[in-house]
C-alpha positions in Angstrom: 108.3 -43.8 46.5 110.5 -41.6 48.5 113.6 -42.6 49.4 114.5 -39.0 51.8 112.3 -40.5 54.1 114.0 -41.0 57.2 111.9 -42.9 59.3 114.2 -43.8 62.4 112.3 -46.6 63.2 114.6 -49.9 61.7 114.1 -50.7 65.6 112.2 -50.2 68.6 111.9 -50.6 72.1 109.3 -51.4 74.8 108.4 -48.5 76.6 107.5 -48.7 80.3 104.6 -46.4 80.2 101.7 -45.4 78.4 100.8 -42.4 80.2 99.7 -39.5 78.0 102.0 -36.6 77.8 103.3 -34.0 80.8 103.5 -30.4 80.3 107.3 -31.2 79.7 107.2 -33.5 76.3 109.8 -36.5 76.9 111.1 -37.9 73.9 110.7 -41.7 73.0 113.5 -43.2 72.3 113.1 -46.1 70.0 116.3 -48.6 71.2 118.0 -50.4 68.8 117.0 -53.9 70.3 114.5 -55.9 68.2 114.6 -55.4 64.7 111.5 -53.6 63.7 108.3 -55.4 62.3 104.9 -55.6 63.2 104.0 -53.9 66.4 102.8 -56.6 69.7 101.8 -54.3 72.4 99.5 -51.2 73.5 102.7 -49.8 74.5 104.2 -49.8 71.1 102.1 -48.9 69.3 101.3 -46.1 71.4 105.3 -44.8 71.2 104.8 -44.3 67.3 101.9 -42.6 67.5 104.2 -40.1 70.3 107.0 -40.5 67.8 104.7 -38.4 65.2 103.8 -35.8 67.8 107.7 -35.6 68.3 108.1 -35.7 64.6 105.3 -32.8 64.2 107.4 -30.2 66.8 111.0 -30.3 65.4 111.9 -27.3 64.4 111.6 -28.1 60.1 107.5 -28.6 60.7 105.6 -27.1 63.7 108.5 -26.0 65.9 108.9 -23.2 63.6 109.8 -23.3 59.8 106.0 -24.7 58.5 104.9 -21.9 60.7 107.0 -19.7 59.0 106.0 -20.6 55.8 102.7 -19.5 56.3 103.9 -15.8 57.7 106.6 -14.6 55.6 104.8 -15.4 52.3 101.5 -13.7 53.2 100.3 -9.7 54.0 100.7 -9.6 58.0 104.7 -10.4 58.4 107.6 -11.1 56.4 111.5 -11.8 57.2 113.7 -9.4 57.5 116.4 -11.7 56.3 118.1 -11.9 60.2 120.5 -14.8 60.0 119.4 -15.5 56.3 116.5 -17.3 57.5 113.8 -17.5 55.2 114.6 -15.3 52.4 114.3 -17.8 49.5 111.1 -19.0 50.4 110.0 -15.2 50.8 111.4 -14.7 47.1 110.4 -17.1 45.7 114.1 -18.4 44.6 114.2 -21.6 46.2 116.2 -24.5 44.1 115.0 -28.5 44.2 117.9 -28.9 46.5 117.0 -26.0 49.4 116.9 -26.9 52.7 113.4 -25.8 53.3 112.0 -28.0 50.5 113.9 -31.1 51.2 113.7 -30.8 55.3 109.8 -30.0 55.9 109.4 -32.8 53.1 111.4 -35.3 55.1 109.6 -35.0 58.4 106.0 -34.9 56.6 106.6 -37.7 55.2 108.7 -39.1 58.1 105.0 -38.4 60.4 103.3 -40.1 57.7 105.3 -43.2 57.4 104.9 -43.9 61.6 101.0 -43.1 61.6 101.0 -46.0 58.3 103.1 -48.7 60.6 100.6 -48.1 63.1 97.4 -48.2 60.6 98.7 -51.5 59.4 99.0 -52.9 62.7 96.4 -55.6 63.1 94.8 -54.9 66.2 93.4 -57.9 66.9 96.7 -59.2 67.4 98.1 -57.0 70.3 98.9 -59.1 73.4 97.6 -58.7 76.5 93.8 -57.8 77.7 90.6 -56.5 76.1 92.0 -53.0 77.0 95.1 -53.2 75.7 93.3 -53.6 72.4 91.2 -51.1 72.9 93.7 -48.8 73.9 96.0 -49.5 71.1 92.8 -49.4 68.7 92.3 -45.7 69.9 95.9 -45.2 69.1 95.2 -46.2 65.6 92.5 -43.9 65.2 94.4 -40.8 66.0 97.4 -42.2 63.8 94.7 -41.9 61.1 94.3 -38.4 61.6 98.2 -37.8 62.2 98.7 -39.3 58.7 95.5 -36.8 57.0 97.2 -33.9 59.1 100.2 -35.1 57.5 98.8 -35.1 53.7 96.9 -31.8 53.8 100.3 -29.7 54.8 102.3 -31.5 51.8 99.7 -30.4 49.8 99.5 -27.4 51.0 103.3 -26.4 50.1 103.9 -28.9 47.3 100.4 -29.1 45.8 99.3 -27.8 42.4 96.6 -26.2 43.3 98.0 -22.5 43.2 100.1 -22.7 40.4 99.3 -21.1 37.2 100.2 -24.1 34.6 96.7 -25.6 35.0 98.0 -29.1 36.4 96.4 -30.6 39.2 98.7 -32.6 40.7 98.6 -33.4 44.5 101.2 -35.2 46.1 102.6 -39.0 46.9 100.2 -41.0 48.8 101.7 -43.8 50.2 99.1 -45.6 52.5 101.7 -48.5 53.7 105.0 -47.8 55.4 107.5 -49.3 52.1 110.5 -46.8 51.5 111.3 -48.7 48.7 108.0 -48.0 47.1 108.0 -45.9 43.9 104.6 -44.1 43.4 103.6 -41.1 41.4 101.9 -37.9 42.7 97.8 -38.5 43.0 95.7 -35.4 41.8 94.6 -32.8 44.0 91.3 -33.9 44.0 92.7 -37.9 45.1 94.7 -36.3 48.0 91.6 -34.3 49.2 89.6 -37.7 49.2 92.7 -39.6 50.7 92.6 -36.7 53.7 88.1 -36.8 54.0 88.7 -40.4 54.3 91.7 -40.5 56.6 89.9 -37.9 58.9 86.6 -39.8 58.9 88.0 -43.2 59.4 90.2 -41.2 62.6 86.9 -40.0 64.2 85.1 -43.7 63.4 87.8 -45.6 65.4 88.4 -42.7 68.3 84.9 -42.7 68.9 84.8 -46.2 68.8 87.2 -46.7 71.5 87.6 -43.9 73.4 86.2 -40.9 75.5 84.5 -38.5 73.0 84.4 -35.7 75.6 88.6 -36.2 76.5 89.8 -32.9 77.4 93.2 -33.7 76.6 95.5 -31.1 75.1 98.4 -32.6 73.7 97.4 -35.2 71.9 94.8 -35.4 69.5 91.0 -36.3 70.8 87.6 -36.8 68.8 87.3 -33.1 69.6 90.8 -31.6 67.8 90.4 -33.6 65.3 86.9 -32.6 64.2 88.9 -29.0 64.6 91.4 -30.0 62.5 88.9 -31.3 59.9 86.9 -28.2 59.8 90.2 -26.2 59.0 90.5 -29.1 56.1 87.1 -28.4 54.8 87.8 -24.6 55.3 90.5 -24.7 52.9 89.0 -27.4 50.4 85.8 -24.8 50.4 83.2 -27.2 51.6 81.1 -24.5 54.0 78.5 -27.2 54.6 80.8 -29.8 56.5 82.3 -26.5 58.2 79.3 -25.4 59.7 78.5 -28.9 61.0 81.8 -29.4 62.9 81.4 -25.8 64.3 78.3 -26.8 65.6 79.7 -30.1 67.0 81.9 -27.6 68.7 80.2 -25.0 70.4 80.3 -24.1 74.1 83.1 -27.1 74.5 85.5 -24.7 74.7 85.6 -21.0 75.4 87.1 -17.7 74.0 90.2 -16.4 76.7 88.9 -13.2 78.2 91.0 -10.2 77.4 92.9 -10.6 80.8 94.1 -14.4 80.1 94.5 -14.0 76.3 98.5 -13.0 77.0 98.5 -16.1 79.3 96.6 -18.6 77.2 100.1 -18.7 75.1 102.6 -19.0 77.5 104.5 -22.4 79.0 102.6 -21.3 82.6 99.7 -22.6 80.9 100.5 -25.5 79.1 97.5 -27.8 78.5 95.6 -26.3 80.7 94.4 -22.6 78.3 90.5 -22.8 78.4 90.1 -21.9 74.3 93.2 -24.9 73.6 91.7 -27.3 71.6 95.0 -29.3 70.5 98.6 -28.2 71.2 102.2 -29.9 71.1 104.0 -30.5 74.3 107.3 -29.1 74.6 108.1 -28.0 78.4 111.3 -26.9 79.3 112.8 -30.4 79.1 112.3 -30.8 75.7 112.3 -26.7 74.3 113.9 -26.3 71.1 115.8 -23.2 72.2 117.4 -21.2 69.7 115.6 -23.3 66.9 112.2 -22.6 68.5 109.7 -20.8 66.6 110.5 -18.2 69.5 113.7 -17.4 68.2 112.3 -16.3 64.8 110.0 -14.3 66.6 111.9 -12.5 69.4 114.3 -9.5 69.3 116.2 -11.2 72.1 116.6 -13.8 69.6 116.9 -14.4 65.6 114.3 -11.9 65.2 113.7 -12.9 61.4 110.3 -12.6 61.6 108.5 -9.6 61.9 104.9 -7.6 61.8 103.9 -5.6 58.8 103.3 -1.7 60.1 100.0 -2.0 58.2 98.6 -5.1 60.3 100.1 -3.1 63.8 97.5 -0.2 62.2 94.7 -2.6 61.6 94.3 -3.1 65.5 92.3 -0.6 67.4 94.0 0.8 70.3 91.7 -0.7 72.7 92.4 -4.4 70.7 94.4 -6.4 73.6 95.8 -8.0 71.0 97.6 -4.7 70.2 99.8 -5.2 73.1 101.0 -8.9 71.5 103.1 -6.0 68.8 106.4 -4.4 70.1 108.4 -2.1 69.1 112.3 -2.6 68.9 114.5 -0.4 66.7 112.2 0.8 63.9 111.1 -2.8 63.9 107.9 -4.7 65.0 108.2 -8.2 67.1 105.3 -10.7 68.0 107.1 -11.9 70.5 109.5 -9.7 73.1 110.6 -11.0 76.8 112.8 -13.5 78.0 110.9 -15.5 80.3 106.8 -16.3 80.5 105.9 -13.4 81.7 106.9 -11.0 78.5 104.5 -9.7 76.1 103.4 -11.0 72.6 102.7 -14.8 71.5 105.9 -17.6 72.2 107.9 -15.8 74.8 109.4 -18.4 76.8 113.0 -17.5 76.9 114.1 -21.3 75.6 110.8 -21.8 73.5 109.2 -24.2 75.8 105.9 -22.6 75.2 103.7 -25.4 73.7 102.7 -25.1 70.0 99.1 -24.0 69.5 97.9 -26.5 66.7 94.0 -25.1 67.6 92.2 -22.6 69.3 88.8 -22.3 69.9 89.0 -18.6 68.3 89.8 -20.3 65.2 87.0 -22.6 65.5 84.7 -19.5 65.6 86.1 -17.8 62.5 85.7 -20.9 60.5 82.5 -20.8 61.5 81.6 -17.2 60.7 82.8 -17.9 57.3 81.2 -21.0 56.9 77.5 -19.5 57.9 78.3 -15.5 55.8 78.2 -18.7 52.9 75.3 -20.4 52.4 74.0 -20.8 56.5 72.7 -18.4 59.1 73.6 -15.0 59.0 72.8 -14.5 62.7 75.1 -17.6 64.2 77.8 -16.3 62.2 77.2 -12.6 64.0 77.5 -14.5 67.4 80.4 -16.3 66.8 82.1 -13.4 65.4 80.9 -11.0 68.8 81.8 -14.0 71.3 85.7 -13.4 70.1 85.7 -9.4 69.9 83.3 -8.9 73.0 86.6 -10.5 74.7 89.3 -8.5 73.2 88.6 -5.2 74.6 85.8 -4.8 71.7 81.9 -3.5 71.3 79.7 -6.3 69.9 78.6 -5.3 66.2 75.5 -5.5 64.8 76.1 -6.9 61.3 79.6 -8.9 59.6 80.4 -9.6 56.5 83.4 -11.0 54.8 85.4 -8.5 54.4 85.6 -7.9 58.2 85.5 -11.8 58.5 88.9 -11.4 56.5 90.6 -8.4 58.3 89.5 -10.6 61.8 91.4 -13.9 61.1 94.6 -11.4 60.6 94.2 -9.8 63.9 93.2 -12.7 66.3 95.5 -15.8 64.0 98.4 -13.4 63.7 101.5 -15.3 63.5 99.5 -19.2 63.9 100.7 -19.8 60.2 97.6 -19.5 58.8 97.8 -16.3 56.4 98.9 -17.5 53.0 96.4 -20.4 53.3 93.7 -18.0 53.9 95.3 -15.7 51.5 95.6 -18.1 48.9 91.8 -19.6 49.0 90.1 -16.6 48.7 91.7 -16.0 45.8 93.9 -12.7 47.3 96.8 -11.8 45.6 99.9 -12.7 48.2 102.3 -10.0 48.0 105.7 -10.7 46.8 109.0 -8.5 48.3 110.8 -5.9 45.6 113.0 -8.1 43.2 111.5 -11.7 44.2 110.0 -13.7 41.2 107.0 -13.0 40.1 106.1 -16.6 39.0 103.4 -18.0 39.9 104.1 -21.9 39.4 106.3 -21.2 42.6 103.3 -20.9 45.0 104.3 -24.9 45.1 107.5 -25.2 46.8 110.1 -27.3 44.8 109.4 -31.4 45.1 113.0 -32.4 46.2 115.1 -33.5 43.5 116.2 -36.5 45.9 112.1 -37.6 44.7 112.6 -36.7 41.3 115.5 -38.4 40.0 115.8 -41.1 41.6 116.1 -44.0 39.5 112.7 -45.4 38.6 111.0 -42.4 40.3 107.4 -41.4 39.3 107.4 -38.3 41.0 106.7 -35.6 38.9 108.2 -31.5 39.7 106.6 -29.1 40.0 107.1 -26.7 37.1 109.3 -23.5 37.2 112.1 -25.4 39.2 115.5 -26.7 38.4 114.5 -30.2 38.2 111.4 -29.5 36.1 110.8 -32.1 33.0 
């Protein structure tokens, strides 16, 4: 199935705790001690379920380059090319072979393969008391929902369902952890039912085993991952299921008043922002310094990625969120400081601001989109004042989805969100001067390690090197 898999789990060891995460995130070691095979205790299985978080914040996936992915190939930011960071994927030239492909591949599929040795974990066979079980059952629920978070980001980069040769092809699905597996690509519409199902079975067994109302940040609860499923739903266009979760959702959390919003991204509040629905821990302990998404971000750093002038424009000057954009040497930054207390989003100096996964603001704006199609025009109106009515803003009287659209740019600015949104509506994504105008490469390149391989079933995408 997919032999760059790199799981880095042909052992384990016993950990002495299972407390949940600090602010600081401490990497799990897994000790090469006892060979690895089914997992016996609460505490193990617990440690993969961490591994995935830790798997989720290295700097090829949420520590910065999906992140990126989502900014530089969208309308709101691009690279400047700093360092050479980022400018095939922003041209469109990438190879089979390119870093970016092959890395991001590698640890999605690396997440997925610890959530599946942890979904085929017989729970019914970990030793010790009725807790433990129950405990380690929980566990198993949210490794469900690490493994559908896992599926719907390789879909979204390697999926077919942007690409102009009217294929449908999803991605590899392997439900089992076998690296020796060899599987072909499912079709889009298999991986979306592979993710429903995945998501579902998450919220069956959490809720099941667990405290529905955990207000836990940094790991996932019922909560995040009914966020995380209305993002899904978002995306696959099904406004009904949207508007449920939102509802599930309301007054649980709470918008960030203009005064906190700086704050509510910074390592001083950690866990602890009231609209933080789900974020990973990093802490200083465990920053990824100058790979941090940070770095891309800051002047005082790679600077690679920066603010289109038109979005800066798009912001009224009494927007707070105007003050996230600065201004260094012609050029516009998201991030500018050196320690917590500097302006724009990720401005720890070492990047040990946690990474928002989910805000309640995004919540909202789902949910104004979801009700401008097919529900209540009025919720939608509320949801869409209870953001702007804290961000320096007059409340409005009507919205639409144009507005709808320009408001997800200003308030998700830099979250990697834009091309997805860009994408699904069906918005042309701009492409730089001289990058190719193809557009088969909206998927990025399936590796060619997964493509020729002998006995592979994996199928390229087309307009690559290794297409068939």
């Amino acid at each position: 199935m997919n032999k760059i898999i790199k799981i880095g789990l042909l052992s384990i060891g016993v950990l002495a705790t299972t407390t949940a995460c600090s602010d600081d995130f401490v990497d799990r070691e897994f000790y090469q001690e006892v060979e690895q095979g089914p997992l016996k205790t609460e505490n193990e299985v617990v440690s993969f379920v961490r591994g995935g978080y830790d798997v989720m914040r290295s700097k090829e996936y949420y520590g910065a380059d999906f992140l990126a992915y989502g900014e530089v190939r969208s309308d709101e930011m691009y690279s400047n090319l700093a360092g050479g960071y980022y400018q095939n994927v922003m041209n469109y030239t990438m190879l089979s072979n390119d870093a970016y492909a092959v890395d991001t591949y590698s640890k999605i599929y690396e997440l997925i393969g610890k959530a599946n040795i942890v979904i085929n974990t017989d729970m019914k066979s970990i030793q010790g008391t009725d807790l433990n079980r129950k405990n380690a059952t929980y566990a198993q629920g949210q490794a469900y929902a690490l493994r559908a978070i896992g599926f719907f980001d390789a879909l979204r980069l390697y999926g077919q369902k942007y690409v102009a040769n009217g294929k449908s092809l999803g991605i590899v699905l392997p439900l089992k952890y076998d690296p020796k597996a060899m599987m072909p690509r499912a079709t889009i519409a298999q991986t979306e039912a592979q993710i429903e199902a995945d998501f579902e079975k998450a919220i069956e067994i959490m809720s099941a085993n667990g405290s529905v109302g955990s207000v836990v940040k940094t790991e996932l609860t019922v909560n995040s991952v009914k966020g995380l499923m209305s993002r899904f739903y978002l995306y696959k266009g099904d406004y009904a299921k949207v508007r449920a979760l939102t509802n599930d959702l309301i007054g649980k959390y709470s918008v960030v008043s203009a005064a906190l919003l700086q704050e509510s991204f910074r390592y001083t509040l950690n866990g602890a922002a009231p609209n933080s629905i789900f974020e990973l821990a990093v802490g200083i302990n465990s920053s990824l310094s100058t790979a941090s998404y940070r770095q891309r971000l800051n002047p005082n750093g790679y600077g690679n990625i920066v603010v289109n002038a038109s979005t800066e424009a798009a912001y009224s000057d009494n927007d707070v969120r105007k003050s996230f954009i600065t201004t260094v040497n012609g050029q516009k930054y998201l991030s500018a400081g050196s320690n917590s207390s500097g302006i724009g989003k990720y401005t720890q100096g070492v990047g040990a601001d946690n990474i928002k996964m989910l805000r309640y603001e995004e919540i909202l704006l789902n949910g104004v989109e979801a009700e401008l199609n097919g529900g209540s025009q009025a919720k939608a109106l509320a949801y869409y004042n209870e953001i702007i009515k804290n961000r320096g803003l007059s409340e409005v009287a009507s919205v639409d989805m144009e507005t709808l659209k320009l408001e997800r740019m200003k308030e998700l600015l830099g979250e990697g969100l834009r091309q997805w949104d860009l994408r699904r509506w069906g918005v042309n994504v701009p492409r730089p001067a001289g990058a190719s105008t193809d557009p088969d490469l909206n998927a990025f390149p399936i590796p060619r390690q997964e493509t020729d391989m002998t006995g592979s079933l994996v199928e390229p995408n087309p307009g690559y090197d290794n297409s068939k």
